[in-house]
C-alpha positions in Angstrom: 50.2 -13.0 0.9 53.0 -10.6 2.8 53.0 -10.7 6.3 52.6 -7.1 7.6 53.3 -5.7 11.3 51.5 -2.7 11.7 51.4 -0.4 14.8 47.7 0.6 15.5 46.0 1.4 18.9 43.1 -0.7 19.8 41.4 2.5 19.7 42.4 3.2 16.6 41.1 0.4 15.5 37.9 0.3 16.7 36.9 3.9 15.9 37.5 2.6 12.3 35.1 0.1 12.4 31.4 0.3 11.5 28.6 -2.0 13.1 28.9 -4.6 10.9 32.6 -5.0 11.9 31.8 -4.5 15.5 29.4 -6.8 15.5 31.8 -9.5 13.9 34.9 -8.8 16.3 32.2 -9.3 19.1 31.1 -12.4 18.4 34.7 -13.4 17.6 36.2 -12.6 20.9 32.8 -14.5 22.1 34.2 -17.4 20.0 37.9 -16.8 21.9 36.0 -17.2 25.1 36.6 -13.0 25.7 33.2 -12.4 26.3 30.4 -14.7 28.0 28.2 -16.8 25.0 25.1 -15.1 26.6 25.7 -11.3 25.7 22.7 -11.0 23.5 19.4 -11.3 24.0 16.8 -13.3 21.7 16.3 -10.6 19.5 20.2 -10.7 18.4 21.0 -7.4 20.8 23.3 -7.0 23.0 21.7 -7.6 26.6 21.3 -4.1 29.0 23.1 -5.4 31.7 26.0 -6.7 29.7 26.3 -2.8 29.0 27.1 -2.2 33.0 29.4 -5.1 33.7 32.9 -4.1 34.8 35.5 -6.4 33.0 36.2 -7.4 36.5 32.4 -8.8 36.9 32.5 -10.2 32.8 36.1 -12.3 34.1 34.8 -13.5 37.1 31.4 -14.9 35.2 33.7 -16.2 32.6 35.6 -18.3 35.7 32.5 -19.7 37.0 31.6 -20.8 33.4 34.5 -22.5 33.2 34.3 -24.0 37.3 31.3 -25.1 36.3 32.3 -27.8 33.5 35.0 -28.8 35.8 32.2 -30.4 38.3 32.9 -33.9 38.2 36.8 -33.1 38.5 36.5 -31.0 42.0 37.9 -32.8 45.0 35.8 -33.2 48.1 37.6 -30.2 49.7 36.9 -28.1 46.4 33.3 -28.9 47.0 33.3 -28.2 50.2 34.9 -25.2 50.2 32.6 -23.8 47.5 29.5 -24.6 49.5 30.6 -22.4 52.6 31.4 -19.8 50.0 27.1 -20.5 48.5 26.6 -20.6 52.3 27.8 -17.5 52.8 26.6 -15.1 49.9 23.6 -16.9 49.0 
């Protein structure tokens, strides 16, 4: 199979694309990690509040998804410095 460099906005791209194909290049950046695993709902849709999220808000999520299978591996400080930061916003 050739090996083919082409030059296309992402734009481009996803203009291009029907729902099917949306669909599929959401659930493989969800795959990736790009997106959280919990952007549908039961029903298969895509949750409402996922449709407000900034990327700034979907990255951070996506850190304390990570953080949190990191648990065992925090130092005491780690810990501690987590629980002022509950402390304080929670």
């Amino acid at each position: 199979m050739p090996n083919l460099d082409l030059d296309i906005e992402v734009y481009e791209f996803v203009r291009a694309c029907s729902k099917r194909d949306i669909k599929e290049l959401i659930q493989e950046l969800i795959d990736d990690g790009h997106l959280p695993k919990d952007i549908y709902d039961a029903k298969g849709e895509m949750k409402k509040e996922m449709n407000r999220k900034t990327s700034s808000e979907i990255d951070f999520e996506d850190k304390l998804d990570k953080l949190k299978l990191k648990f065992f591996s925090l130092s005491k400080d780690e810990e501690e410095t987590l629980e002022k930061i509950f402390k304080k916003h929670l």
